[in-house]
C-alpha positions in Angstrom: 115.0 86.2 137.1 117.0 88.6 139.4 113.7 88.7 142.2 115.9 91.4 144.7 116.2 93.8 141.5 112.8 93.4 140.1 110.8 93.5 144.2 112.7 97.1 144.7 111.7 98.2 141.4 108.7 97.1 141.8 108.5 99.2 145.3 110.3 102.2 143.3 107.1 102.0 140.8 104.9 102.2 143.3 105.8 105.3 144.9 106.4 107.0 141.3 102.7 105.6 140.6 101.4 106.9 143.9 101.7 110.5 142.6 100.2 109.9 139.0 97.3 108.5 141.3 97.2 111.5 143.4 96.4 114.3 141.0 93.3 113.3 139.7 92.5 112.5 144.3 93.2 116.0 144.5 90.6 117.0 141.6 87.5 117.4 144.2 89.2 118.8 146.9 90.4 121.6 144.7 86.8 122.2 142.8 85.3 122.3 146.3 88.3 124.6 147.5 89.3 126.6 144.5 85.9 126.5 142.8 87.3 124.8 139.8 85.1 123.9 136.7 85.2 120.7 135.3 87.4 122.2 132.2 89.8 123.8 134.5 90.3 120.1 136.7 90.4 118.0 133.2 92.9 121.3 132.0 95.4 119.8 135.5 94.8 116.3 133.8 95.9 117.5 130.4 98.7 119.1 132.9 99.9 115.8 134.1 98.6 112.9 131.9 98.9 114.5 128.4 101.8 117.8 128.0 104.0 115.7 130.2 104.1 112.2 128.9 104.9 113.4 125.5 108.5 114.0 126.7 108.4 109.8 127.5 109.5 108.9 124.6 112.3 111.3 124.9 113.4 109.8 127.9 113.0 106.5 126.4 115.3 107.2 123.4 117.7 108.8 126.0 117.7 105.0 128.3 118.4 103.7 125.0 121.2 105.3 123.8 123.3 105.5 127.7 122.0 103.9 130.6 120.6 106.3 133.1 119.7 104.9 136.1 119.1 108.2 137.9 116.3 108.9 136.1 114.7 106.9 138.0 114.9 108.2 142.0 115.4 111.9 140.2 111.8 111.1 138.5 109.7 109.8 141.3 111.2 112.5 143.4 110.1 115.2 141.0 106.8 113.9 140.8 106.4 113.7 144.9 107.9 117.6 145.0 105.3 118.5 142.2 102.1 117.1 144.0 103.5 118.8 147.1 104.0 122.0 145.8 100.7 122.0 143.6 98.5 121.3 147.0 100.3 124.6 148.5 100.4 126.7 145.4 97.8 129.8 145.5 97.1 130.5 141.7 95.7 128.1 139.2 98.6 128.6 136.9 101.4 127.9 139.6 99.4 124.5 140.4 99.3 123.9 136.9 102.8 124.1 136.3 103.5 121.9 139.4 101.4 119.5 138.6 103.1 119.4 134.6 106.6 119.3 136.6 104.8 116.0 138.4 103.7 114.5 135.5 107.1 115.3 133.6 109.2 113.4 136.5 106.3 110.4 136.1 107.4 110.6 132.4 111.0 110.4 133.2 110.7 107.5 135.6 109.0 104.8 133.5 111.6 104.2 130.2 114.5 103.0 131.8 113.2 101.6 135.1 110.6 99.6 132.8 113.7 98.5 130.6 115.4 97.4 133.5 112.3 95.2 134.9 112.5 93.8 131.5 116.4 92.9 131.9 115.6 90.9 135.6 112.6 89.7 135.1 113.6 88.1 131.2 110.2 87.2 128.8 108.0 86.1 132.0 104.8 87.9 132.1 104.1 87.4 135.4 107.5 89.4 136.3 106.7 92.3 134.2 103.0 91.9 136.3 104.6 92.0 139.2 106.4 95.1 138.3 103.5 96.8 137.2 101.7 96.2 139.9 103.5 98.2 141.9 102.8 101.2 139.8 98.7 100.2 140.0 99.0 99.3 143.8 100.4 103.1 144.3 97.7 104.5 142.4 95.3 103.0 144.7 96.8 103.9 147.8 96.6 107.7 146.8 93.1 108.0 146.9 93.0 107.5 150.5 96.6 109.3 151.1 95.0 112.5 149.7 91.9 112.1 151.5 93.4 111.6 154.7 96.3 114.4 154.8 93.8 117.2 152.8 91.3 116.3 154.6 92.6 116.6 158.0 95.3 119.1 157.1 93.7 120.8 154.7 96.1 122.4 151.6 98.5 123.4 154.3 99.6 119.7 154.8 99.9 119.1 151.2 104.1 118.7 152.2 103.4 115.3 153.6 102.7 113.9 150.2 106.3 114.2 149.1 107.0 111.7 152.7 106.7 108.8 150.5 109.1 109.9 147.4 112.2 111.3 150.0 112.1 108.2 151.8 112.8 106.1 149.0 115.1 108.8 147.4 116.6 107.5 150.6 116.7 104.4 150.3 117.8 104.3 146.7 120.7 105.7 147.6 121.4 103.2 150.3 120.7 100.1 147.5 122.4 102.2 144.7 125.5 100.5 145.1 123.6 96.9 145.1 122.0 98.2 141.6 124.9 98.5 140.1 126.4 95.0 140.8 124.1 93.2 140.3 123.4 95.0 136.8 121.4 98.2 136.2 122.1 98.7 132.4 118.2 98.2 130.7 118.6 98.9 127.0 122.3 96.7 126.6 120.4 93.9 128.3 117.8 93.2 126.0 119.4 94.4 122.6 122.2 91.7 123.8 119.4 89.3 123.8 118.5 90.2 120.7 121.6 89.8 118.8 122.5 86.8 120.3 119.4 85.3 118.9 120.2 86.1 116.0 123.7 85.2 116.1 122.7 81.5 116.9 119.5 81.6 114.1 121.1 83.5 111.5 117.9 85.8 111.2 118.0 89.0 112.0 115.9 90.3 114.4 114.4 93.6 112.9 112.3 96.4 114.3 109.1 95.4 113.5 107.6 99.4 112.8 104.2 98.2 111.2 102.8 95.9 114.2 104.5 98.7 116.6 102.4 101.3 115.3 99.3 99.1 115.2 99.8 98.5 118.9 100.5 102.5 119.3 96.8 102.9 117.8 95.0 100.7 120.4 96.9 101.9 123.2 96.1 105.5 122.5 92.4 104.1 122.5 93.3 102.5 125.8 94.4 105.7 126.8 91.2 107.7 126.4 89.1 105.9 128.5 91.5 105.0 131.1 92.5 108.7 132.3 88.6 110.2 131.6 87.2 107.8 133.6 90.5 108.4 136.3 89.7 111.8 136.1 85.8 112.0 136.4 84.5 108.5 138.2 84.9 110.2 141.6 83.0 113.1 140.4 80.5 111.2 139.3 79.7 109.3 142.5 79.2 112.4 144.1 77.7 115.3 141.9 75.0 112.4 139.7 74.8 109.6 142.1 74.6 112.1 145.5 77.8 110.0 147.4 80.1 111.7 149.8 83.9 113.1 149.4 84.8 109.5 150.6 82.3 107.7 148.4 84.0 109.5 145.6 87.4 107.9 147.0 86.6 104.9 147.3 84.8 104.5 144.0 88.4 105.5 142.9 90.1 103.3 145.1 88.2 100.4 144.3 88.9 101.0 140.1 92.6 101.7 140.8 93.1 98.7 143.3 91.6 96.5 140.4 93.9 97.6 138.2 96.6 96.1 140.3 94.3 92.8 140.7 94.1 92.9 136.4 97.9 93.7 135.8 98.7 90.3 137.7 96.1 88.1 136.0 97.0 89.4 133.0 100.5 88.5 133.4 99.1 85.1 134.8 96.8 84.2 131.6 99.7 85.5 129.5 102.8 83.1 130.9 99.4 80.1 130.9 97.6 81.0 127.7 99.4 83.8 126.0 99.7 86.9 125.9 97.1 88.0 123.4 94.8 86.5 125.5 95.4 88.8 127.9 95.2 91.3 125.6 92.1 90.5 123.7 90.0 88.9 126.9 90.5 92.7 129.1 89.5 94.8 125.8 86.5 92.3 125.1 85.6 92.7 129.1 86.5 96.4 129.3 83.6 97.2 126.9 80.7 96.4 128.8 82.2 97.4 131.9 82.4 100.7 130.5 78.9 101.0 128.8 78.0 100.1 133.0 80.0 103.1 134.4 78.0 105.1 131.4 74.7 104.0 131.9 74.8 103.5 136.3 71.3 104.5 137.7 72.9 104.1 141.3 76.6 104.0 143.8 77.0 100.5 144.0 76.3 99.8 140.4 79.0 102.4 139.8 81.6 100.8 142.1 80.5 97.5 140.6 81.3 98.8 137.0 84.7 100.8 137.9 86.0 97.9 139.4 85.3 95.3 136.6 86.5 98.0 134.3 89.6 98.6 136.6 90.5 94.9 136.4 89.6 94.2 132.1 91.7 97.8 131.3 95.1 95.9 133.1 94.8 92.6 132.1 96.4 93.6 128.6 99.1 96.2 130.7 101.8 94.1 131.1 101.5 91.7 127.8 100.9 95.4 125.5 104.3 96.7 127.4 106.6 93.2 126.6 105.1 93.1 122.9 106.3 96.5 122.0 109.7 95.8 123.0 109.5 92.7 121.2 108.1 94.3 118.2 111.7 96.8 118.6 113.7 94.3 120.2 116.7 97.1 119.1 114.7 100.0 120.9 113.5 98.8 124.4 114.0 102.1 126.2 111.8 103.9 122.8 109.2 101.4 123.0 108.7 101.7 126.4 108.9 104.8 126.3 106.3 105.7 123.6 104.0 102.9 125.0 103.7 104.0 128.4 103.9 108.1 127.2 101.1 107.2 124.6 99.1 105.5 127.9 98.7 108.7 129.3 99.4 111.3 126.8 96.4 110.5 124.6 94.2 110.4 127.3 95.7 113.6 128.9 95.0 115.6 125.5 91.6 114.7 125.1 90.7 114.8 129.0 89.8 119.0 128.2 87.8 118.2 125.4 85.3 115.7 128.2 85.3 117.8 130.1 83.9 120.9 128.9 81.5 118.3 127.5 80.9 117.4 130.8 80.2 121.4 131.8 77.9 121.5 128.9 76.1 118.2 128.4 76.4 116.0 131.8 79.6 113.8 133.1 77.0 111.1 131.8 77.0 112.5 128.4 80.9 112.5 128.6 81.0 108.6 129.6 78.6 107.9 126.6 80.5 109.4 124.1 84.0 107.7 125.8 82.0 104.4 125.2 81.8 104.9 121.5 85.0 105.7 121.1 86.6 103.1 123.0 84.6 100.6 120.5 88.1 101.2 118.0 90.4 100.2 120.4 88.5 97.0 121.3 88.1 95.9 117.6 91.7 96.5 116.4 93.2 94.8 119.7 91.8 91.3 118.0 93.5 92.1 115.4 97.5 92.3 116.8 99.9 90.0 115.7 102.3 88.3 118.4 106.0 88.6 118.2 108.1 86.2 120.7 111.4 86.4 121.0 113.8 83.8 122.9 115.3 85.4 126.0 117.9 83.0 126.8 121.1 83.1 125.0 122.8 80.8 122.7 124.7 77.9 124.3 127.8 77.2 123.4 127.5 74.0 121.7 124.5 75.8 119.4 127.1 78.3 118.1 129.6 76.0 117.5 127.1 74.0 115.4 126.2 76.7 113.4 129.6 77.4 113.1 130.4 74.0 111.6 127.4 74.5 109.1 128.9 77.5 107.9 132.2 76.3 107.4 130.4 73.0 105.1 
């Protein structure tokens, strides 16, 4: 495991992360502000979480065929500049189109920087935890970023939220050099892997399209309930359960910040027990979680809820990223990229749809009908099939034997 590669990555995800945290922080501000309705703020989340992911898996097929390592600084550094410019922009349409140029520099990001975790961190879950932890441990810190700068500074100070992206623009320069010795290249790396396994096995290691689409049809169910309830849960404390602007934040704090506590369970129970343990014990927790978010008669049974839910929704993150590239050992960059596109595109699409739900019938209405939905997702995650694939290559003598066997 290459630990000096995978901890800046890791710091690179959580700035990117940071801004895909921030737009739904800046949801309130701009309903109180702007006098938004609950179908124009879920119309910003279809903005960021759903239009923009679907070019992932374009940028996933793109890691694949060339390494690209500038999409990674040029993505987070889009997404900071988007956020910015949203906060300052005057008309609805001109912050929608920043916050689509955000989400489309999130989108960018995740492919080959996720492919090149992958290639320093080997089949560990814990290091693919650890690198998406940074992207969760960013999404928390935004909450109370936005709050602080918006709500001291108002709109006007909205250009301090692109602070964090320009300095590590900065430093990625500075380490870009480093990268490149001590090996960038994220789709060469694992096919390599690949082919070597099957160079010392004789079996050819195949895209596995069948259990890859499977997984693509619980992680769009993943994807539904994860951005609604990123999208509405501050809402929620405050317009049905009476809490404050900062009640609202910390209610999404506290589900964001145990997201990063799941993502590195998950990646613990998965290197201990395996990963569809991971997998199936956070879809199996998620549920109930959920039906408590739906269902909360008061604030602290809401935080309660959002955090458990927070923690069961990323205990499968890491283990559902590593078995899609395992189920197209041969497509690393693709499967990354449609995995982590489809985690927020779904979601993105459908978050109009709850909320002008959510205009007409209640946000409580809108959490209701997410629970019965999610009930797919949870039932067809016990159902995946594992896939593991040796990381380390072929020794010598292993080749040579096979060799000899071939020659007999």
């Amino acid at each position: 495991m290459k630990k000096g590669q995978l901890g800046f990555l890791t710091g690179t995800h959580a700035v990117n992360d940071l801004y895909q945290g921030a737009i739904p922080a800046l949801l309130p501000f701009l309903m109180s502000e702007r006098h938004y309705s609950y179908a124009a703020v879920s119309g910003l989340a279809f903005a960021s979480s759903g239009l923009s992911s679907l070019f992932q898996p374009l940028f996933g097929v793109l890691s694949d065929r060339k390494p690209r390592s500038w999409l990674v600084p040029a993505g987070f550094t889009t997404a900071g500049l988007g956020v910015a410019a949203a906060g300052l922009a005057q008309s609805y349409l001109i912050t929608w189109i920043c916050v689509a140029l955000a989400g489309i520099g999130i989108a960018a990001y995740h492919p080959p920087a996720t492919s090149q975790a992958r290639a320093a961190g080997g089949s560990s879950q814990k290091a693919m935890s650890v690198f998406s932890v940074g992207g969760t441990v960013g999404g928390a810190l935004a909450p109370p970023l936005v709050t602080l700068v918006i709500g001291s500074a108002g709109f006007d100070g909205s250009h301090l939220l692109a602070v964090p992206a320009l300095v590590m623009a900065v430093l990625w320069a500075l380490k870009g050099p480093w990268m490149r010795r001590h090996g960038h290249t994220e789709a060469p790396a694992l096919t390599a892997v690949a082919s070597a396994k099957s160079a010392a096995d004789g079996a050819p290691r195949t895209d596995d399209w069948s259990a890859f689409g499977r997984l693509v049809v619980v992680i769009i169910g993943w994807s539904v309930p994860f951005v609604t309830v990123t999208t509405l849960v501050s809402l929620y404390a405050q317009r049905d359960l009476g809490g404050s602007a900062a009640a609202g934040a910390a209610v999404l704090t506290a589900y964001t910040a145990a997201g990063a506590v799941g993502t590195l369970l998950g990646g613990w129970v998965g290197d201990r027990y395996g990963r569809m343990t991971s997998v199936r014990l956070g879809y199996l927790t998620a549920l109930p979680a959920l039906f408590g978010i739906a269902w909360a008669p008061t604030y602290p049974v809401l935080v309660l809820s959002a955090t458990l839910f927070g923690a069961a929704m990323f205990l499968p993150f890491a283990a559902q990223v590593t078995l899609a590239q395992d189920y197209l050992p041969h497509r690393p960059g693709t499967a990354s990229g449609l995995t982590l596109g489809l985690a927020m595109a779904a979601g993105g699409l459908c978050s109009p749809a709850f909320g002008w739900l959510a205009d007409s019938n209640g946000l409580r209405s809108a959490f209701s009908t997410l629970l019965l939905i999610f009930v797919v997702p949870v039932l067809l995650s016990l159902r995946l099939p594992d896939r593991v694939l040796d990381s380390s290559p072929p020794q010598p003598s292993e080749l040579t034997e096979k060799e000899n066997i071939g020659r007999q």
